[in-house]
N, C-alpha and C positions, 0 to 999 in steps of 0.2 A: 648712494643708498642702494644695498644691495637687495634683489627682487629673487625671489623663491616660490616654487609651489608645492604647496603642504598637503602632505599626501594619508590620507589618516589611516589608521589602525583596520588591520581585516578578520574579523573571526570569519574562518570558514567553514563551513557545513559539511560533512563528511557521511557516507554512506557503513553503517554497522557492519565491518570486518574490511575498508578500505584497506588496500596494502600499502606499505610506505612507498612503494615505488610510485604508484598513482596519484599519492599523495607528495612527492616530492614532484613531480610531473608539472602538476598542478600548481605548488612554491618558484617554479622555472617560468612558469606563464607568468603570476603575480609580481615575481624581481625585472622580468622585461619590460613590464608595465610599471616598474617605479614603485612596484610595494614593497617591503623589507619586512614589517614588521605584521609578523601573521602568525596567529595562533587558530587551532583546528580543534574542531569539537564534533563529536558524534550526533547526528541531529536528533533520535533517540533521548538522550541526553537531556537536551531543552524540550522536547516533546514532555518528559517525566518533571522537571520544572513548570513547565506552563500548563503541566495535568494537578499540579500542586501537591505533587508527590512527595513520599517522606524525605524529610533536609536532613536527617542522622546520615552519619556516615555508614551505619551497621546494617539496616532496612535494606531488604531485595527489593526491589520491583521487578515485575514482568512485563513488559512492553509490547505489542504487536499493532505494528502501522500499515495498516490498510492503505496505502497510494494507488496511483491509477496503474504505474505503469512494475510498480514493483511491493513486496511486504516484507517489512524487515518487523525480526521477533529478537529479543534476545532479554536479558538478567542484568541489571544495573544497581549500582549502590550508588550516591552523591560523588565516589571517590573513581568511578568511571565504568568501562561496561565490565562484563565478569564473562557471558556467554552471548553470541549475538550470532546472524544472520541476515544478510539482505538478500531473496531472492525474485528474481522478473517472472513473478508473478501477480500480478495485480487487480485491479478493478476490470480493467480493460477483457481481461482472460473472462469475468464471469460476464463482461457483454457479450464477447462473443460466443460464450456457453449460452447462453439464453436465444442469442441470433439462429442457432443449431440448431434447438433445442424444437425452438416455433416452428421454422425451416420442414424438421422431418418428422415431427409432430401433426403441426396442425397445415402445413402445406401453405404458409406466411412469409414471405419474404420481409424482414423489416431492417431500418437501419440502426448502426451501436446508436445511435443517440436516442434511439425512440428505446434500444435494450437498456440504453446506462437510464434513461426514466421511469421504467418498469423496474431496473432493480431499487431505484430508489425510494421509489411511491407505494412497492407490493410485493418485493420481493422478503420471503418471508420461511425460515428454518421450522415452523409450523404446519406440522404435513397439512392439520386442518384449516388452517387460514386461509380464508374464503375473498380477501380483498380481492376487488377489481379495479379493473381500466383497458378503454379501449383505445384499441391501435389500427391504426392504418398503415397499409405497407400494402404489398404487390404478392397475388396469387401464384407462390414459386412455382408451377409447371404452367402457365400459361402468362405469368408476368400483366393479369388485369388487375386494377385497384383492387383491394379487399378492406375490408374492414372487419375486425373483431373484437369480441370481448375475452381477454383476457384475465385469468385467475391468479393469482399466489402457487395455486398446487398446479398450473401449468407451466411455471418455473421452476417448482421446486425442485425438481433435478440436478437442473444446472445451479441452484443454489447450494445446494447440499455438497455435490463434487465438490466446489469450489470451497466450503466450506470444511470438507473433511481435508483437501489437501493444506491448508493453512494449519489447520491442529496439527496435521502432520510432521508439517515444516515447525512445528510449537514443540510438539514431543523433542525433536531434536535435542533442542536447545533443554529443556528441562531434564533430560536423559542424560547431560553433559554434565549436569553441575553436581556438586556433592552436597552431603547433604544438611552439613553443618550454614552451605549458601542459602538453602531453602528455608 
């Protein structure tokens, strides 16, 4: 009786505008590990399926994924992407926008984890948005505890930069296509 092991099927996840070479890179790792049968999908792609986005083949979608460590933007039909971009810019840039921001501002030392809480609790594209919370962190010229309260419009800076560079990276990709995509 012959013994075998069965090596199942791989969709892989692909970053929007991978190049083949990277992606065959990556097919060379997969066959040294015994996988053969691999098919690759823009993750974009299933993002717009699991957003229960239009099934027609003829429908745009416009996409933009916020990740930590990068945002990919691009133009997709059912039938694959049309315009796309991934670039390393991500969540991570607007903690350390906000870390700065306290820093030379309010003379706050704090850490990303306490900035990635703040953008997510109060961070806000509303010049007047008044939410708060306070933080703890260290007095940056003398490095003693501090504690403060923190606003919405004392980040808004670094939310807004961060915010306009994303549109900007968006213009791109919409500037690309024509207009009969639109």
């Amino acid at each position: 009786r012959a013994s075998f092991e069965l090596k199942p099927d791989i969709l892989f996840l692909v970053t929007c505008g991978a190049t083949r070479e990277s992606i065959k890179n990556f097919e060379r790792v997969f066959n040294l590990a015994g996988y053969y049968n691999i098919d690759y999908a823009e993750s974009v792609s299933l993002a717009m399926v699991g957003a229960n986005g239009p099934r027609d083949n003829a429908s745009t979608s416009f996409i933009i994924d916020l990740g930590g460590s990068q945002t990919t933007v691009c133009a997709l039909t059912m039938q694959g992407v049309i315009s796309g971009v991934s670039a390393e810019y991500g969540g991570n840039v607007l903690n350390n926008l906000i870390v700065n921001q306290l820093k030379v501002e309010q003379n706050l030392s704090i850490s990303e984890n306490q900035a990635e809480e703040l953008k997510v609790k109060i961070a806000s594209l509303k010049e007047e948005d008044g939410t708060k919370m306070v933080v703890y962190g260290k007095d940056a010229s003398s490095s003693k505890p501090k504690t403060m309260q923190i606003s919405s419009q004392d980040i808004y800076d670094s939310v807004k930069t961060f915010a306009d560079k994303v549109i900007e990276i968006a213009n791109i990709i919409i500037t690309s296509l024509n207009e009969e995509t639109i």
